[in-house]
N, C-alpha and C positions, 0 to 999 in steps of 0.2 A: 439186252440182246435176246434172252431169252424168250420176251411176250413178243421181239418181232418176230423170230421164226416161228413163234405159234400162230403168228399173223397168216404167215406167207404158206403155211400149210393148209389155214384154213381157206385163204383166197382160192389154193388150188385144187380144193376137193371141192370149191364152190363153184369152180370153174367144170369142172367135169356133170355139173348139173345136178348134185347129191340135193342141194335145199330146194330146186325147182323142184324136184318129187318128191317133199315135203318131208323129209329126212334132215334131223338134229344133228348139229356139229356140236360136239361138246367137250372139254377136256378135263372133266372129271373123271375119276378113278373110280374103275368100274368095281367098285364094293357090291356084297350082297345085298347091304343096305339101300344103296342108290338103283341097281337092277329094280327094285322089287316098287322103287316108284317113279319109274320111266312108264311113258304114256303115250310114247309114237316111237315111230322108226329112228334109232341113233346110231350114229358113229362117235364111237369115244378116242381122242387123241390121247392118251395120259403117256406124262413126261414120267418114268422113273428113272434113269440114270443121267448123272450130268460128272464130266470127267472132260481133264486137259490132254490135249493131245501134246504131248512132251517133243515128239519127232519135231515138231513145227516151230518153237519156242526160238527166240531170236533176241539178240542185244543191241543197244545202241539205241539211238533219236533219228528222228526227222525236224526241218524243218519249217514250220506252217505258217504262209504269206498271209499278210492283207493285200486289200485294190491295189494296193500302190506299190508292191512287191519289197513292202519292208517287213521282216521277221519280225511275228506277234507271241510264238510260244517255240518249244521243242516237243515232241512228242514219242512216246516209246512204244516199240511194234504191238503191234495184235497179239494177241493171247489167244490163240485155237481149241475150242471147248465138242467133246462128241458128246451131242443129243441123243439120247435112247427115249422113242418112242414105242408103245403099243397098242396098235389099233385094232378096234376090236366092233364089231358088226351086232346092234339088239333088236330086235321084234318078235313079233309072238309066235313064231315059227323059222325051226333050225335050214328048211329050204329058204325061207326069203331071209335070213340072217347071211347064207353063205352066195346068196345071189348079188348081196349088196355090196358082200364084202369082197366080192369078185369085182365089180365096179372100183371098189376103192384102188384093190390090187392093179391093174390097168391102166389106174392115174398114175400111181407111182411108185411103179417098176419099169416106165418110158422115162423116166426124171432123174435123170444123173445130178443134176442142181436146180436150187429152185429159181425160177426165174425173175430177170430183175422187175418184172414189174410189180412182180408180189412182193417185193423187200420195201421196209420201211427204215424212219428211224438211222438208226445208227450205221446195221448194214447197207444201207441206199448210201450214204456218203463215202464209206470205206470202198466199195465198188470192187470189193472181191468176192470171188465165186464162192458160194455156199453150197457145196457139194452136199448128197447124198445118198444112199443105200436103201434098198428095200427088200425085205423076205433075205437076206443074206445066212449063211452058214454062220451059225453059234462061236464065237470063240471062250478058251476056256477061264480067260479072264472077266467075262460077265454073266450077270446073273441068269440062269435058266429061265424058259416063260412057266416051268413049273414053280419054280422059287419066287416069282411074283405073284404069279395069281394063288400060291397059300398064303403069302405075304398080305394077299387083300382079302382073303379070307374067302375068296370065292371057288366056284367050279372052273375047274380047266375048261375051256372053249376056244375054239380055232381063234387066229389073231394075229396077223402080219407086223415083225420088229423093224422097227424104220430106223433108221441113223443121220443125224444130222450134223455137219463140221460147218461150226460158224464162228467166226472171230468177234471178241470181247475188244471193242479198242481202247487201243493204250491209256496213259495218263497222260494228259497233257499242263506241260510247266508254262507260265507265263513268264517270258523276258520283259528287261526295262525297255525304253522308247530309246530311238538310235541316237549316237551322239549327235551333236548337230555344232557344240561349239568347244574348239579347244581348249588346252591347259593356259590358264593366266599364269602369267610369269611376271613378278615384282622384284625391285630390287629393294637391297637391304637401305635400315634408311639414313640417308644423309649427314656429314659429318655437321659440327654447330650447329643442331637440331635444323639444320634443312630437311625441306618435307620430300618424303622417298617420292620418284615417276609414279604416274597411277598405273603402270605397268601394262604391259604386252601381250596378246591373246594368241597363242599358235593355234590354227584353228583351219577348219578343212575350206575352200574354196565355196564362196557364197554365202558362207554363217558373217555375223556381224560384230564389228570390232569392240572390240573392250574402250571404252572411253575414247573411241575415233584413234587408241594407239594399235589397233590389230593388223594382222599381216597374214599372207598367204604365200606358202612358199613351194613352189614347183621344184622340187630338188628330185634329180635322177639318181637310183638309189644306185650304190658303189657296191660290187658283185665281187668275192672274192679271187683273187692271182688262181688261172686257170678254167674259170668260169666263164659263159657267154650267155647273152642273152638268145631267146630260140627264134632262129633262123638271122642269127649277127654272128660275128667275126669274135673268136676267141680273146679274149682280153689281158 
């Protein structure tokens, strides 16, 4: 889940024309080390924070057809994960670093979610909205962009905090294949070693009999004193 929202972020700043003017998408972490041997104009995506979003968290299954609309598995809800991004604008001057990084901002601070065409993978099938945030107010549960960039060892420099909510999907269990033939039912066997019936198949309407002894039986189920069926006469 994670490398497809790195996908669908990079499609979008690719979309805004950042590679047509010959500007690097990258999502390494902008260290002092890696600065000092960049050699064109970059935009650095670096993921540092990955955390669940708890509010969202839900229980129970689904369950997932085949063509033929028989249950294949059951499956357990999405798991909602906030992306912390920090994008950060390099060239060899602090005017066309904050010129570029103006570009970026423009792309996506118009982008409430990313769009499905840029979703792959996992998110493409799930088909839920992948919201997110841009340049947003600090809260005081996450890290400072001070407390990152000493964390990487580098200089503080301007750099827009993106936020991503994307669902991780479930687990999914695989079920057995559906019944298709009833319970065989034999009788005990015969007195003076007579040989027992090769016995009786109860069995659902179109499966095939047990030794040509099977049966199919249409029987209307008996509703208890006081019950009715809906839209029939109380019983």
């Amino acid at each position: 889940m994670i490398h497809e929202v790195d996908e669908a972020l990079r499609v979008l700043l690719v979309e805004a024309g950042l590679q047509e003017s010959g500007v690097d998408l990258v999502f390494d972490a902008p260290t002092s080390d890696w600065s000092a041997r960049r050699n064109a104009p970059t935009v650095s995506i670096f993921l540092y924070g990955i955390r669940e979003d708890a509010t969202r968290r839900r229980t129970g299954t689904t369950e997932e057809y085949d063509g033929d609309g028989v249950v294949t598995g059951r499956r357990t809800p999405p798991r909602w994960f906030e992306l912390t991004y920090l994008l950060t604008a390099w060239t060899n001057r602090p005017q066309d670093e904050h010129r570029l990084l103006s570009e970026v901002l423009r792309r996506v601070i118009h982008t409430d979610a990313l769009p499905a065409r840029t979703l792959t993978g996992s998110l493409a099938t799930l088909g839920l909205t992948v919201e997110m945030e841009a340049a947003s107010a600090g809260s005081g549960d996450r890290p400072s962009t001070v407390d990152v960039w000493s964390a990487l060892g580098g200089e503080l420099k301007a750099a827009i905090d993106l936020r991503v909510w994307a669902p991780l999907a479930g687990e999914l269990t695989p079920v057995g294949p559906p019944v298709t033939e009833g319970l065989l039912v034999r009788t005990a066997p015969g007195r003076d070693g007579e040989a027992a019936e090769p016995g009786r198949r109860l069995r659902y309407d179109g499966a095939s009999d047990a030794e040509g002894q099977g049966f199919a039986a249409e029987r209307e189920r008996q509703l208890p004193p006081g019950r009715r069926r809906r839209g029939g006469p109380t019983r």
